[in-house]
C-alpha positions in Angstrom: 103.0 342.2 166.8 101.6 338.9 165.5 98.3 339.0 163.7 96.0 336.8 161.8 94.7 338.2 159.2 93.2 341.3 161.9 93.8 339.4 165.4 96.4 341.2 167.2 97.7 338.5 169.5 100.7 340.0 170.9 104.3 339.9 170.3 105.0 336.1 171.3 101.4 334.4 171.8 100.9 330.9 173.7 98.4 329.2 171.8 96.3 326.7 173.9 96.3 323.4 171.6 92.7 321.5 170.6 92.7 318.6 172.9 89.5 315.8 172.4 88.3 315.3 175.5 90.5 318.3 177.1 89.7 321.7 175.7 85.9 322.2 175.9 84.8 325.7 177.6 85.4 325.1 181.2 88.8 324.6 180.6 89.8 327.3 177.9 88.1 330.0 180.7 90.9 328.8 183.1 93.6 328.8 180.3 92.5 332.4 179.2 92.1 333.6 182.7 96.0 332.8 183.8 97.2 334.5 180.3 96.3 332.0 176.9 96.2 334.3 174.0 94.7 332.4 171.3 92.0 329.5 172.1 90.8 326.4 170.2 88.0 324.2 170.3 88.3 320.6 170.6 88.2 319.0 167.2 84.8 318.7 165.4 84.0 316.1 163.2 83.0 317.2 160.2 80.2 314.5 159.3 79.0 315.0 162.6 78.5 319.2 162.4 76.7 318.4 158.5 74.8 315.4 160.3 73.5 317.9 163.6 75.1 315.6 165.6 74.7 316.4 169.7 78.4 315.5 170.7 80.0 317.8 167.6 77.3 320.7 167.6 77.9 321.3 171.3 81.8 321.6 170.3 80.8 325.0 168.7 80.0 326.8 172.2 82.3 329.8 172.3 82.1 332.5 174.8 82.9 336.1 175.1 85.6 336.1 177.1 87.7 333.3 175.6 87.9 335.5 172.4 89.8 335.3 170.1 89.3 331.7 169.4 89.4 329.2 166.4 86.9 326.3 165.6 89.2 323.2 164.8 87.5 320.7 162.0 88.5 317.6 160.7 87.5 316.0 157.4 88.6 314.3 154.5 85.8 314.8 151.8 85.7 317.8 150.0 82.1 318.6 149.8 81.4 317.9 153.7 84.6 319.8 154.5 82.8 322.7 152.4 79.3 322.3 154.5 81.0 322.2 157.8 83.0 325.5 157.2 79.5 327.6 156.7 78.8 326.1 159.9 81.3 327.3 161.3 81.3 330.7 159.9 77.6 330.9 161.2 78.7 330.0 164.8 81.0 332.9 164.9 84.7 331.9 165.9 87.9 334.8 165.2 89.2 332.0 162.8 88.5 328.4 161.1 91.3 325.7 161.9 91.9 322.4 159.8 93.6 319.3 161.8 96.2 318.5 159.9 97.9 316.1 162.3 95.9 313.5 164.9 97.5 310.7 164.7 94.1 308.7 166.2 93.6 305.1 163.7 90.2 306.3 164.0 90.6 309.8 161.9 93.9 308.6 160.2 92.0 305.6 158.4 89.5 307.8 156.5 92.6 310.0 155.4 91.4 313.0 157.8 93.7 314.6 160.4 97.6 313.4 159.6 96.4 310.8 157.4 96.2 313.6 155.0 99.8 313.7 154.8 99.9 311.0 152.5 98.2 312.7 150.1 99.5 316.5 150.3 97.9 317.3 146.7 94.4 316.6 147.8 95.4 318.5 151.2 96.2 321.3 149.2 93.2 321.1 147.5 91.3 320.4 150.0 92.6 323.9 152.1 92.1 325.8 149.0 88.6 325.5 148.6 87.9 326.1 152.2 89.6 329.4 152.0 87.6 330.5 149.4 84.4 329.6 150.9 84.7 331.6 154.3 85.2 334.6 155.1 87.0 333.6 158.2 90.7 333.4 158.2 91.9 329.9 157.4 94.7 328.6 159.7 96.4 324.9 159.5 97.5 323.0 162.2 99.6 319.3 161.2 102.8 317.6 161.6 106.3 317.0 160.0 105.1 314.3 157.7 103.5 311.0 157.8 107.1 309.0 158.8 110.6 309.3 158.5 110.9 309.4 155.0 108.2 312.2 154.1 109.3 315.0 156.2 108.4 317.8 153.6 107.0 320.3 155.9 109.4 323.2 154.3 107.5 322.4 151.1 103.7 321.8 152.5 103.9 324.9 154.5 104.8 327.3 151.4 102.2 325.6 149.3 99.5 325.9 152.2 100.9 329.7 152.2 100.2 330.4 148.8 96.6 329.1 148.5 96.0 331.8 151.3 95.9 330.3 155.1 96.9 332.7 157.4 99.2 330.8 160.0 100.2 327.6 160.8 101.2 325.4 163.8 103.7 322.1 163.6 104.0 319.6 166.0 107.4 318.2 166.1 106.8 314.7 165.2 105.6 312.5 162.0 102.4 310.7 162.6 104.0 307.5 162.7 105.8 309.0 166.0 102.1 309.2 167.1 103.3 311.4 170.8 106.7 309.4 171.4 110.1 310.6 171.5 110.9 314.1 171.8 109.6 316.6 169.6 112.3 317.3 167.1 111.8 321.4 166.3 114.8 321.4 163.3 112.1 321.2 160.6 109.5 323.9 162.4 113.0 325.8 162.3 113.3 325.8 158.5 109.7 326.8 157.7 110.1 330.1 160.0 113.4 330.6 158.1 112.1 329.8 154.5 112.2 333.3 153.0 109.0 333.3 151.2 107.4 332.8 154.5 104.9 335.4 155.7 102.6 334.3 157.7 103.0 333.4 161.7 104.7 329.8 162.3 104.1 328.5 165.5 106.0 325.8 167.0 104.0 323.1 169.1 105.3 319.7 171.3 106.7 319.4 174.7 106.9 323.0 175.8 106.5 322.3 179.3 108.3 325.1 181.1 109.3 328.8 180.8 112.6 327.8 180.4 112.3 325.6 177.1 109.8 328.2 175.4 112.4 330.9 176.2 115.0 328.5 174.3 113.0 327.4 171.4 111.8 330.7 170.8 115.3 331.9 170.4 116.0 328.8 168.8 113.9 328.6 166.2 112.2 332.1 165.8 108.5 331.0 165.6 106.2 333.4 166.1 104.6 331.9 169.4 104.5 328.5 170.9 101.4 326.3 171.0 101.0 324.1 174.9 98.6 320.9 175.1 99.7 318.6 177.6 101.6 320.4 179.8 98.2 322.7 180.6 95.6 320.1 182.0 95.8 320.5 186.0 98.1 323.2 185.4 96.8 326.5 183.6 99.4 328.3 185.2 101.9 327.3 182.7 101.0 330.2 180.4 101.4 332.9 182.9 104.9 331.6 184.0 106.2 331.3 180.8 104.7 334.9 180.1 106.6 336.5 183.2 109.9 334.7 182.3 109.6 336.0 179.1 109.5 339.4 180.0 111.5 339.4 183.6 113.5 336.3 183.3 112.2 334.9 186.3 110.6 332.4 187.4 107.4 332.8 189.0 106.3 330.9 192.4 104.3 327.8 191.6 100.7 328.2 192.5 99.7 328.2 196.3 97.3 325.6 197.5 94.6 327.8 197.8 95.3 329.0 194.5 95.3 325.2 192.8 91.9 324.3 195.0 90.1 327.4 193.6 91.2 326.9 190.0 89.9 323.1 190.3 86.5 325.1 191.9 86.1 327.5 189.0 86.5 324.8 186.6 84.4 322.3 188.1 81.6 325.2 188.3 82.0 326.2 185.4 81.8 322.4 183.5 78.8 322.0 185.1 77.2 325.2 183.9 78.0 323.9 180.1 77.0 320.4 180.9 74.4 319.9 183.7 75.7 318.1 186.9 75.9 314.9 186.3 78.3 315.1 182.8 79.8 318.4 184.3 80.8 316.3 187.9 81.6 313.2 185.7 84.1 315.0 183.6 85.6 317.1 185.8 87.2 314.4 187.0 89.6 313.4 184.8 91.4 317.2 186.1 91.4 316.4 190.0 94.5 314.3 189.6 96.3 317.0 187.6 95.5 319.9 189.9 96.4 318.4 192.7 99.7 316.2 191.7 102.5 315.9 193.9 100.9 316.7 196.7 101.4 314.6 200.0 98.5 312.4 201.0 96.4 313.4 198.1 95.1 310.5 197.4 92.1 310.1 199.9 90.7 313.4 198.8 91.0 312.3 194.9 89.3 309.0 196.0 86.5 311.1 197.3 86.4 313.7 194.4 86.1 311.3 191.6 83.4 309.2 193.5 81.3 312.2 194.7 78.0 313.6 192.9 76.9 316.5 194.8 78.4 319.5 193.9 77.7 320.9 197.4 79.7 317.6 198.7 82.4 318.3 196.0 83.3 322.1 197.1 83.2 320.9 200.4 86.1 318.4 199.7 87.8 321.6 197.7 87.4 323.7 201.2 88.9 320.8 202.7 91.8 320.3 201.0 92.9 324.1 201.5 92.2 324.1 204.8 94.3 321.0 205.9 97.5 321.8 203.2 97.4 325.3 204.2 97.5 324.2 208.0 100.7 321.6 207.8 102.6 324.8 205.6 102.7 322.0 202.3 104.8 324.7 200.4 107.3 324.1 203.1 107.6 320.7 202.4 108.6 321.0 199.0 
């Protein structure tokens, strides 16, 4: 059984990764729904939670039934770092998670997210005293290094360890890598196999199919896998790789009517945390996911991402399941 600190999260969780832009509520319910164990929140700008800023505060919205769930911050300054953690604490999350590793200019440039990684004493430091200021357990999320030549994730892992966080998750690639290449997992490897390890190590970049989480978890021997990209439009990737897992098979790929009412609860749902206009407006960044590879698609995207009314919008939905479940479309492929 995995746990941090108390939360029981299974034998092998799938962790669903803090996207910006990507991982607000509406899309964590469908994540949780088809078998996410752990959730995190977008990340939260630190300055912006101490400054009551509209666009980090709302970031705090947690619900019920996405528990357990971590609040991700980012930050470079010590005594806003410290500020935003009681705010965090207050808002009630299972756990408090530091970004380690966006690559963004924009958050490397003040030496928050993986900019940090060119300063791993004042990271340290920097952890440390946000453990001791929550009661929350602390969890750490970064990358290999800054380049090439600074790999020292073996190292940085043991001294985050020992000031007390309670897991960490490593994408496979420095920051000057930014999200090209494939994610090399070697280095993950080594901190899982560092004998003074204790706490869960999970491994995160380009776990895209049951297949490859089956092989990297034998692999490497993390604890659980964290998925980003291979989840938007496609929620299902959790449950599949949960059913290989355990059967070693693989699992259909969701119907049509299954895909339409996904993109429904999810569009529903965004606009219940965000009114109709923003809910509609940025729901449709997912159309084109949800419905990829699909013949003759295109007209009905056309109309989602142009439409307002949600009435008009679930009428579209209706219409799409209707005409693909009509012409048989799982026959086609």
């Amino acid at each position: 059984m995995v746990k941090i600190g108390n939360i029981e999260l299974g034998e092998f969780p799938l962790l669903l990764a803090p996207m910006e832009d990507v991982s607000d509520p509406p899309f964590r319910a469908v994540c949780k729904q088809n078998g996410a164990d752990l959730m995190y929140t977008e990340f939260i700008s630190v300055e912006g939670l101490i400054r009551d800023a509209d666009k980090s505060v709302q970031k705090l919205d947690i619900y019920d039934d996405e528990r357990p769930i971590g609040i991700q911050i980012f930050g470079a300054e010590m005594d806003s770092m410290m500020q935003a953690a009681e705010i965090v604490e207050a808002a009630g999350p299972e756990l408090l998670d530091i970004n380690y590793g966006c690559p963004v200019k924009k958050v490397v440039c003040k030496l928050a997210g993986a900019g940090i990684l060119q300063d791993i004493p004042k990271m340290i430091r920097l952890t440390e005293a946000i453990v001791k200021s929550t009661k929350l357990p602390v969890t750490v999320k970064t990358r290999l290094g800054w380049d090439e030549n600074s790999m020292h994730i073996v190292e940085v892992a043991e001294r985050l360890q020992d000031i007390g966080i309670q897991a960490i998750s490593i994408h496979g690639r420095t920051r000057k890598q930014m999200y090209k290449g494939e994610a090399d997992w070697t280095l993950i490897g080594k901190v899982k196999e560092n004998p003074r390890m204790h706490i869960p190590v999970f491994g995160n970049g380009d776990i895209d199919s049951p297949q490859k989480a089956l092989e990297y978890r034998n692999r490497y021997g993390v604890d659980g896998v964290m998925i980003g990209r291979a989840s938007i439009g496609y929620p299902w990737i959790f449950r599949e790789i949960k059913h290989f897992l355990q059967t070693g098979e693989i699992l259909d790929p969701p119907s049509i009517e299954e895909r339409v009412e996904t993109a429904r609860t999810h569009l529903v749902k965004s606009i219940e945390w965000k009114g109709v206009k923003l809910g509609v407006n940025e729901m449709r960044r997912h159309y084109t996911n949800y419905f990829r590879d699909l013949p003759g698609i295109k007209e009905y995207r056309a109309k989602l991402v142009t439409e307002y009314e949600p009435s008009v919008l679930h009428e579209i939905l209706d219409e799409i399941k209707v005409n693909y479940c009509e012409h048989s479309y799982e026959a086609v492929i």
